[in-house]
N, C-alpha and C positions, 0 to 999 in steps of 0.2 A: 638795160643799164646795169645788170647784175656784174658784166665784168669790170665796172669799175668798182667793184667791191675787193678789198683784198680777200683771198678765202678762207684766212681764218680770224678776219673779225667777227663774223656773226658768230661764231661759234664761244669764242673768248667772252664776246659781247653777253652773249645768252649765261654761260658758264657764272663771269661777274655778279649780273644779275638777278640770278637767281641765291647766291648763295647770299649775296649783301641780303637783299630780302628777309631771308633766313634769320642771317645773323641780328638784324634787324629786330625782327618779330621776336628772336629771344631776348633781345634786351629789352624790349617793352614789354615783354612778361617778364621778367627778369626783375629789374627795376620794379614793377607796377605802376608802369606809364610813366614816368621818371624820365625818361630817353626821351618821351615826346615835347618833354621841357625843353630839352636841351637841341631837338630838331626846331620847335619855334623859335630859339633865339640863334641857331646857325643860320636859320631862315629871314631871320631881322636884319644879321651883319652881312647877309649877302643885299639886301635891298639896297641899304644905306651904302654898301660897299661902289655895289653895282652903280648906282643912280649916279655918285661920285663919276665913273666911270663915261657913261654917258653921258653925262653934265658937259662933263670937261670934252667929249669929242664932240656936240653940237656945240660948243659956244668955242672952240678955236678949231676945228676943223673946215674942207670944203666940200661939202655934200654936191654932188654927180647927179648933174642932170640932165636935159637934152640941149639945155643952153651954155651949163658948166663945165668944163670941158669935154665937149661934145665927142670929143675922136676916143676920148676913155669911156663915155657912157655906153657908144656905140661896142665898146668890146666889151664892155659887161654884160650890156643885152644879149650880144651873141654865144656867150659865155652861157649865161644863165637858160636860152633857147638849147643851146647844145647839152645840159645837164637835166632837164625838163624840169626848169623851176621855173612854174606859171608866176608866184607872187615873190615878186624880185623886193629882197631883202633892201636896206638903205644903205647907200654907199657914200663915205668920207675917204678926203685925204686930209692927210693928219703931216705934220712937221714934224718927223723921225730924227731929226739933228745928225744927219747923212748915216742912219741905222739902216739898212737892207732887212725889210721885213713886212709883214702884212698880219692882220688877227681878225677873226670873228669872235662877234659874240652878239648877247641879245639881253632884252631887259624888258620883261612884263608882258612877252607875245610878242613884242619885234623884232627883227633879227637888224644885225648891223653886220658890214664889210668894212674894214678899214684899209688903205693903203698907204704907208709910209713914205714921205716923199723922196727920201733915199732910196727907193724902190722905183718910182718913177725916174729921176733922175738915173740911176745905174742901166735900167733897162730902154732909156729911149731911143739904142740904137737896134734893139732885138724884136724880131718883128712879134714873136711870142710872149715876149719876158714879162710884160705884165695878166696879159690874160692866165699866164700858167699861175701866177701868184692869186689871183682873181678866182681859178678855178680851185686850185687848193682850199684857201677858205670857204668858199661856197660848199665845198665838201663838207666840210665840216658842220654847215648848217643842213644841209643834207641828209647827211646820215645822224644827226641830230645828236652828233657829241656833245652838245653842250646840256644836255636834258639828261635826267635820270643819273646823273655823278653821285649826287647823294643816295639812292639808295644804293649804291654800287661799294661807296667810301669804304663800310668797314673791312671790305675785302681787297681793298686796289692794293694796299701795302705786303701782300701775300707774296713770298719770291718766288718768279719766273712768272705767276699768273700775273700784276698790276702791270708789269715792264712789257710783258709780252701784246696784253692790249694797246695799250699805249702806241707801242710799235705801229701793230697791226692799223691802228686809226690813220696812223702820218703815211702807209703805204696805199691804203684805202685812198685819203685824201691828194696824193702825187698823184696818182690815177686821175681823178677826175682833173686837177691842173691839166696833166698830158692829154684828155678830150677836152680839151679847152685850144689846145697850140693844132697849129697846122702839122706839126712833124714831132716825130718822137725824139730828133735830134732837137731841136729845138726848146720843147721840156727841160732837156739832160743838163740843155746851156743856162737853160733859167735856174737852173737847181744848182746847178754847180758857183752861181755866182756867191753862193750863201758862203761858198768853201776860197773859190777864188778873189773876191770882193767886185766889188760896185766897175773897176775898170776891167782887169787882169782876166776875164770871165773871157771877152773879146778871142783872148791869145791863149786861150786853153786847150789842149789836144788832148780829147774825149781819148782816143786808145791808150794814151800813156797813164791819163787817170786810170782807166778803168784796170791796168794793171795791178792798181796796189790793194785789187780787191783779193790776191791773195794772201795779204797780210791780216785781211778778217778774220781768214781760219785757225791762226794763231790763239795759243794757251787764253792768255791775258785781254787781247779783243774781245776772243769771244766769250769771258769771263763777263769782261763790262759793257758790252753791248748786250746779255743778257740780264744784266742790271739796269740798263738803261729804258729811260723815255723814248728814245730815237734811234734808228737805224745810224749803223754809220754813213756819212754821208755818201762814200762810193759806192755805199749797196741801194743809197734812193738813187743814185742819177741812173745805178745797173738795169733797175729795175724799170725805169720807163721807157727804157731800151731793148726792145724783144730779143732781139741776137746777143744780148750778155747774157752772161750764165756767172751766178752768185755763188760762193762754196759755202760748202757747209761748217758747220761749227766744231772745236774742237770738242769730243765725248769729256773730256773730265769735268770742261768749263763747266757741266751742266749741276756736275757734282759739287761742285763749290758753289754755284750760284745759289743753288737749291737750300741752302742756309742764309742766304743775304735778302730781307727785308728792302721791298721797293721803295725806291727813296725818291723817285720822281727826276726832277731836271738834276738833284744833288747826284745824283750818281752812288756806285757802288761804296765809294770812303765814304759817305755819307750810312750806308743802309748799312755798312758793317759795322758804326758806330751804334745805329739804330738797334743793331742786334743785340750789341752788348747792353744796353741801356736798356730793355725790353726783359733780358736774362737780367740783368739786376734787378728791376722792379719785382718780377716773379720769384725771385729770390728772394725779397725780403719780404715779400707777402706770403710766399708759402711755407719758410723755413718755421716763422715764428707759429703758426700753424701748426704746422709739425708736428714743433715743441709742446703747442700745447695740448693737442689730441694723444701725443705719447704721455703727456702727464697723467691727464686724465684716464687713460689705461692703466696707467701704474697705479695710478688713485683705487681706481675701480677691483684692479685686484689686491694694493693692499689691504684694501678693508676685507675681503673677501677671506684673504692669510690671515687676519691682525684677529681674528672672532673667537680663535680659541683662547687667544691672550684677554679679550676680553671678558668670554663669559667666566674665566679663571680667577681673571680680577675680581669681577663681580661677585662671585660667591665668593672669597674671601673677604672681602668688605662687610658685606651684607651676614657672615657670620663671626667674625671678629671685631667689625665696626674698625676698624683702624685701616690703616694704607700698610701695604706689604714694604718693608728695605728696598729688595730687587726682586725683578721676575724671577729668579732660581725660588724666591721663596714659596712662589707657587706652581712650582715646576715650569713654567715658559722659558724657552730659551729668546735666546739676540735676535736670532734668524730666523725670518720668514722663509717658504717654500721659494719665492722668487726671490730671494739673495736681499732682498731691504732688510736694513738694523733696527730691531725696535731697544728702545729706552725707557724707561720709566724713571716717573719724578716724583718719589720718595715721598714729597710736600703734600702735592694735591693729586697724587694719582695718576695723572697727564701719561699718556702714553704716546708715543713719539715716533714716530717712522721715518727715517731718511727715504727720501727719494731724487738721489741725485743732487742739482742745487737747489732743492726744494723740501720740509718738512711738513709734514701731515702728522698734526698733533689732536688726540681724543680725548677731547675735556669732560670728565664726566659728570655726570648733575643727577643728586641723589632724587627722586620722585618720593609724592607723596606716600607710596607703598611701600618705602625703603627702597625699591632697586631703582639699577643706573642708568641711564641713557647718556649714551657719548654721543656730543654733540665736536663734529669736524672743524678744524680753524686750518688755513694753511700762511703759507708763512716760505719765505725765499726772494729768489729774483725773476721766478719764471711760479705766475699762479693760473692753476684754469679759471676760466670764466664761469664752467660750470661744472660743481660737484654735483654728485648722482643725488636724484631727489629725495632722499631721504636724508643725506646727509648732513646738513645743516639745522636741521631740524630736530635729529639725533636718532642714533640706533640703537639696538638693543648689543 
């Protein structure tokens, strides 16, 4: 059964997983357990989500059985024998309001199949049309998409890697729809109705579609189908078709896409908004950062410049008792080695350092033994969080 594997899901598959993991386990060090908060309560609104989910498909759905419409159980069964699934998942038809569609999913260790009756209705003249739709989802329970998303999550939004799995699942899962049909024409027809609709599917000519697959290889297709959740549609029905040959992608698309954030069913306008919104957030959290690690440098070395001014001070107070006019009186100039202005205030000694939109002022406080300890105050629109530990406490 490995060919019905696409060949590079497991690899995407393995890739995802591991690094989610990863990123995982850092945030829970990171945090210090803090993330596992936030995984029990993703894991509550998925129950409640979920149960909603299945509530509503057992109590207005019609569960498949050997007595309910028996001609669809019977191709399920076959279905499910041809994919080797011994424990056949639970099958509903559900009332699509003439949607062309079908979904798995599960809840609590059971698996479900759903089928849209606009899918039965579209397909009841295709001998295939529903088993391929029957065998798609079953894929999907299969290869067991629906398990392990959350430790994958923090990395599915990664561009080219979240899109490209994604992809890879829904060619995986065509695959095993088309071991489900008698004929790979047949597949191609069940697939194509998603594109041509519920009637028009009948009167489609699979060559002239399969033409416009060289319009994939274009700038902008292949821009957003490498942004995308989904293959273009003319490269799934290509592909359950052996004798079609797919083109390949344009080289630059891969350059642009390579900055756009997967954005899932939104698409690429979607994930380049995400980009920007992602560079703002980081921008505002890292600028002010920044700011203030540059202050605190500047801190760091004016006090490291300001020490001749101070010990200068200091013995002059300490031998004349009074406060100096201006630093010339004690020979100090303006100027620190790194370009900051120092001030002095005449009053009470205060010595002053500009540092940009920010002042670092040394208030000094005479001690019991006559000398001074300047003790740090800062003062502006941008302060560090942290002056150097001695700082506030005062220096010499």
């Amino acid at each position: 059964m490995k060919e019905l594997v696409y060949p590079k899901e497991r690899t995407l598959g393995l890739i995802t997983l591991v690094l989610g993991v990863l990123v995982w386990l850092a945030l829970i060090v990171g945090t210090f357990g803090t993330a596992l908060i936030g995984l029990l309560l993703a894991f509550l609104a998925y129950v409640f989500a979920q149960s909603a989910l299945i509530s509503y498909i057992k109590g207005n759905g019609v569960e498949l059985t050997a007595s309910q419409f028996p001609d669809l159980w019977e191709q399920f069964e076959d279905c499910c024998r041809r994919l080797d699934i011994a424990q056949l998942p639970r099958a509903y038809v559900l009332n699509g309001d003439g949607m062309l569609n079908a979904f798995a999913t599960r809840f609590l260790g059971t698996q479900y199949v759903v089928l849209l009756s606009g899918t039965l209705e579209a397909m009841a003249q295709h001998e295939d049309g529903v088993r391929f739709y029957l065998g798609h989802e079953l894929g999907h329970l299969r290869m067991k998409h629906l398990q392990g998303q959350v430790l994958r999550w923090p990395v599915l939004w990664l561009p080219l890697l979240g899109a490209a799995y994604s992809r890879a699942r829904e060619y995986t899962c065509d695959r095993h729809g088309a071991a489900c049909c008698n004929t790979p024409e047949g597949a191609a027809r069940a697939l194509a109705a998603l594109a041509a609709g519920s009637q028009r599917w009948r009167d489609l000519d699979l060559p002239s579609y399969l033409r416009q697959l060289r319009e994939t290889g274009g700038f902008w297709m292949s821009f957003h189908e490498l942004c995308a959740a989904y293959p273009w549609h003319t490269k799934r029905v290509a592909r359950v078709l052996p004798e079609a040959k797919v083109p390949s992608r344009n080289p630059l698309a891969w350059l642009l896409a390579v900055f756009v954030p997967y954005a899932g069913r939104l698409g690429a306008g979607f994930g380049l908004l995400m980009m920007v919104y992602i560079i703002g957030v980081l921008a505002a959290i890292a600028l002010p950062k920044y700011q203030e690690y540059q202050l605190v440098a500047k801190v760091a070395t004016a006090l490291t410049d300001s020490a001749p001014a101070r010990q200068a001070l200091s013995a002059f107070y300490q031998a004349q008792e009074t406060v100096p006019d201006t630093l010339d009186e004690v020979g100090i100039g303006s100027t620190l080695p790194s370009g900051a202005q120092l001030s002095l205030n005449s009053e009470n000694m205060t010595l002053s350092i500009v540092l940009g939109k920010s002042t670092l002022n040394l208030v000094p406080q005479v001690q019991k033994d006559g000398s001074l300890l300047w003790v740090c105050e800062m003062q502006g629109d941008v302060t560090p969080k942290k002056l150097p530990m001695n700082c506030e406490q005062g220096i010499r």
